[in-house]
N, C-alpha and C positions, 0 to 999 in steps of 0.2 A: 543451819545453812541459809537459811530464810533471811537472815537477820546477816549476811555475811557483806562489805562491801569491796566493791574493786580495791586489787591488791593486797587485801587480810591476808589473814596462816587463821586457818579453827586449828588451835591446838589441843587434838581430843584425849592426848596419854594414853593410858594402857583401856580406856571407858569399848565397852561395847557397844554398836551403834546399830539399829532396827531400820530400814524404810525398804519398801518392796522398789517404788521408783520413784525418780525424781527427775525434773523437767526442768531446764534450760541455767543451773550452775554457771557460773562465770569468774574468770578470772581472781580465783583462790586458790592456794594452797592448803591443803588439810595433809595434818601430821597427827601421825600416829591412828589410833582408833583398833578397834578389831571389829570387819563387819561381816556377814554372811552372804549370803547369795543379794545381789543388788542389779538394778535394771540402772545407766545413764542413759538421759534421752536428750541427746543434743545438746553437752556439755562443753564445753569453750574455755580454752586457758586454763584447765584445771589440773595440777599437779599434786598425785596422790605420793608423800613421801615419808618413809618407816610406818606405814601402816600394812597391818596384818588380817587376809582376809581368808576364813575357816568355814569350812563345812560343818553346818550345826543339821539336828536332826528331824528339823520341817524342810530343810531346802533336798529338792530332786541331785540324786547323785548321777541320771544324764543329764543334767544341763551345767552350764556353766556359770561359775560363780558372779562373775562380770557378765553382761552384756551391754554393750555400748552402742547406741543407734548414733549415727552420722558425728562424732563427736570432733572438733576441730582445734587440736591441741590436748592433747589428753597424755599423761605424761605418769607415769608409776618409777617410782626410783626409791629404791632399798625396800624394797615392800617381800613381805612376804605370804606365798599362797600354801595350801595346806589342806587336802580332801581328808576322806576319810575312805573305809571300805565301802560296799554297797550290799547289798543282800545274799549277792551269791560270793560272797567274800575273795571279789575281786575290788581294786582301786576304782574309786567313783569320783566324780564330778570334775566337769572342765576346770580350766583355771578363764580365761577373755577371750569372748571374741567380740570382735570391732566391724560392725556390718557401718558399709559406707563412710568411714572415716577421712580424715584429712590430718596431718603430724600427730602422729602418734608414736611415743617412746615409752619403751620398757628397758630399764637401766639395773646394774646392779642388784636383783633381784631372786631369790629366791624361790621353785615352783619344788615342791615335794608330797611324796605319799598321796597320791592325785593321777586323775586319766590326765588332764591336761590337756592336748588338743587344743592349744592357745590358735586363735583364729581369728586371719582378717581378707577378710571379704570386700571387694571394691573398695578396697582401703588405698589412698594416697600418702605417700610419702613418712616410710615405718622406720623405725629404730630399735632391733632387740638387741642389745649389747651386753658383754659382762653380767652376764644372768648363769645361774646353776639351774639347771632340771635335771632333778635327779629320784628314784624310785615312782617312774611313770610307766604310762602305757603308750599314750603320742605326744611324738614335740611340738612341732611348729607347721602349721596348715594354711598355706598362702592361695590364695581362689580371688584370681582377676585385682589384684593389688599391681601398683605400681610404686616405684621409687621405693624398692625395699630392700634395709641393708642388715643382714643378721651376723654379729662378727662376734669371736671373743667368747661366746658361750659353751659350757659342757653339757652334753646331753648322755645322760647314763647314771649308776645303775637304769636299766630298766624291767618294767615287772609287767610284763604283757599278758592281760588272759587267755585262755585256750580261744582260739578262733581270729586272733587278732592277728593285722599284719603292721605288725607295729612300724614306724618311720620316726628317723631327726627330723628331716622335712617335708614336706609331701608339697608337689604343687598337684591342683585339680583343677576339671572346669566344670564339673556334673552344679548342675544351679543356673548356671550362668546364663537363664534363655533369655534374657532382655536386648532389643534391639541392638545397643550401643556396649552391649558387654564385649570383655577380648580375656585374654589368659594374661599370663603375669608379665609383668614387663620393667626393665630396666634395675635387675634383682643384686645383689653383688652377696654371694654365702664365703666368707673369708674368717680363717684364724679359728675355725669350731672342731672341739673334739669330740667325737660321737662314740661311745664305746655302753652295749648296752649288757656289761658286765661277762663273769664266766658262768655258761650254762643257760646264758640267754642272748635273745636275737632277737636284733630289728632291721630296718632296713636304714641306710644312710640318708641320700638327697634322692628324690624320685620325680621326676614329671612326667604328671600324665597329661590326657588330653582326651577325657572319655567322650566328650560328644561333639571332638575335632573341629575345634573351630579355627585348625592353622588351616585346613580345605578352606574356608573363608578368606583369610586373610587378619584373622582377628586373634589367633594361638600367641600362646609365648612367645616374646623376645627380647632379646639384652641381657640376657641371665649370663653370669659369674660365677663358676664356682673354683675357689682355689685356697691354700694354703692351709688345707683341712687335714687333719688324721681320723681314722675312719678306723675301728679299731673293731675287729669281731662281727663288725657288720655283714649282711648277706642274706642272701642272694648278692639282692642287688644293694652296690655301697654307692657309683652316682651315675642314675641309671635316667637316660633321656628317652620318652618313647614317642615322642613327636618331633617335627622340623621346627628346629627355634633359631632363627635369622640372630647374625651375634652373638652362636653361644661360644662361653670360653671356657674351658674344664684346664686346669695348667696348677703343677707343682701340688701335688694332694697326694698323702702317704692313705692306703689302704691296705690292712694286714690283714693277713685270715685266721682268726681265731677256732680248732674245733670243738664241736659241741654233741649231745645224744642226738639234736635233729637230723643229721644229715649233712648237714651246710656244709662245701668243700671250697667254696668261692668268694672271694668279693670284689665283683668284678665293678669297669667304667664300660659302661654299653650306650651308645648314641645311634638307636634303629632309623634313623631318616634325618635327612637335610642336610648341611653341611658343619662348619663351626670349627673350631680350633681345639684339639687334645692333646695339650706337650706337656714332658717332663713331669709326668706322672707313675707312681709305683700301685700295682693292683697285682690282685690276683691274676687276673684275665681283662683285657683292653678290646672288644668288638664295637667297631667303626663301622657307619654307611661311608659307601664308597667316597661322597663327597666331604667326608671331614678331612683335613689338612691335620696331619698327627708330626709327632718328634720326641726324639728324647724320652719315650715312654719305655718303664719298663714293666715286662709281668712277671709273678715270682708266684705261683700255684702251689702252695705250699704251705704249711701250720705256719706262722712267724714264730722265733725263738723268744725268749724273755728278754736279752740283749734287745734285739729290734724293736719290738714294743716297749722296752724306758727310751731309744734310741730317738724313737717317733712323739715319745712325747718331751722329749729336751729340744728335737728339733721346732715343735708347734710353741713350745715357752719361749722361742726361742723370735719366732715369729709375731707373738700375741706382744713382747715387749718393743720389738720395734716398731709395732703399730701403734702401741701406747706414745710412744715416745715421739714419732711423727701429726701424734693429732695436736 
């Protein structure tokens, strides 16, 4: 990589590849490789593409395999992640998280047998698209990001261990004590099928806002979520628990799958502020007063097997015209 110049490919093939970290990468491609746990520090223009990155048995199974400090352009397309168990033989190790980032894409992509908990942090301007996550514990962890668009992905099976509250997506703001920090903002979640198999449960799209920074003026806003099937999910399938200026929840199928937990719901819940909720199917639909609703309906009830191919012809159905418009 030392030895790499503006606009190369290192083409590495199936080679194994060693470094704890490495500083300031630029404007290369690297294909193929298999690497282990890796630190970017400030990497630029670099796109990592069919390379395959695995938990070997020195890297920590809580951390993630990726860490990316402030990287600006950082790009993973056909790549594949891949944990292993941990000691109490549950799923270990993150797949990325992108603290302080700027364009950052993950394409086409593969994340399995892995906690996952893919994460970005004061990250600018994100792209998860067209990716599988499948036999995890969490999906996608958005904490004070902007300009983030996650579409087109399946999240499921999932294999949660005891004590987890497993989520597709989770927004949070627990970290965020920096002057100039805010919650997530200008988010669009479209075309995602969340289903975290039979006999397991996670929860769908969730925003929280543990250390309320919408009292500020600084919480979420602009968030999107629409054109989703949400299959099994619950409790909560897309559950808002602060005021978010802008929100849009519209046309998202959510069935209710039951399970030995309990679970009889999966509801759209928006506890404070205003926003828009139409044309949506849930279990149960609870609005603060000030959301503007329509065309919603709720259906409390197991979905039939009918309904659930019905819900996923409709999302194929949806994922191709979006294909076909970009």
């Amino acid at each position: 990589m030392k030895a790499a110049t503006p606009g190369s490919t290192i083409d590495l093939g199936n080679r194994p590849v060693t470094f704890a970290r490495y500083r300031g990468l630029a404007n290369v491609t690297i294909r193929g490789g298999v690497f282990g746990f890796i630190t970017l520090d400030q990497w630029q223009n670099v796109t990592f593409s069919g390379t395959r990155f695995e938990a070997r048995p020195e890297d920590d199974p809580n951390a993630p395999l990726i860490i990316a400090y402030q990287p600006n352009g950082l790009h993973f397309d056909a790549t594949t992640f891949v944990g292993a168990l941990n000691s109490a033989g549950q799923l270990g190790y993150g797949s990325i998280s992108v603290r302080a980032g700027n364009n950052v894409t993950i394409a086409h992509s593969s994340f399995h047998d892995m906690n996952n908990s893919l994460g970005f942090i004061r990250t600018t301007n994100v792209q998860v698209t067209d990716n599988s996550f499948a036999y995890i514990r969490e999906g996608i962890q958005i904490v004070g990001a902007t300009n983030v668009v996650v579409a087109r992905n399946t999240f499921g099976p999932y294999r949660p261990a005891p004590g987890d509250h497993a989520d597709g997506i989770q927004f949070f703001t627990t970290g965020l004590t920096l002057a100039d920090d805010h919650g997530a903002r200008n988010v669009l979640i479209e075309d995602n099928l969340f289903d975290p198999g039979e006999g397991y449960r996670a929860q769908g799209v969730f925003i929280g806002d543990e250390i309320n920074l919408a009292a500020q003026g600084r919480g979420h806003s602009d968030i999107t979520v629409r054109n989703n099937a949400l299959i099994g999910t619950g409790w909560h399938g897309i559950s808002a628990g602060t005021a978010i200026p802008n929100l849009l929840i519209e046309n998202n199928k959510l069935l209710i799958r039951l399970g030995a937990d309990g679970v009889t719901d999966n509801w759209i819940l928006v506890k404070a502020g205003g926003g828009i909720v139409r044309n949506n199917y849930a279990g149960s639909i609870t609005l603060a007063p000030d959301v503007t609703a329509s065309g919603n309906t709720s259906v409390k009830r197991a979905a039939t097997a009918s309904e659930i191919t019905n819900a996923m012809t409709v999302l194929a159905q949806w994922v191709q015209a979006a294909l076909a418009a970009l």
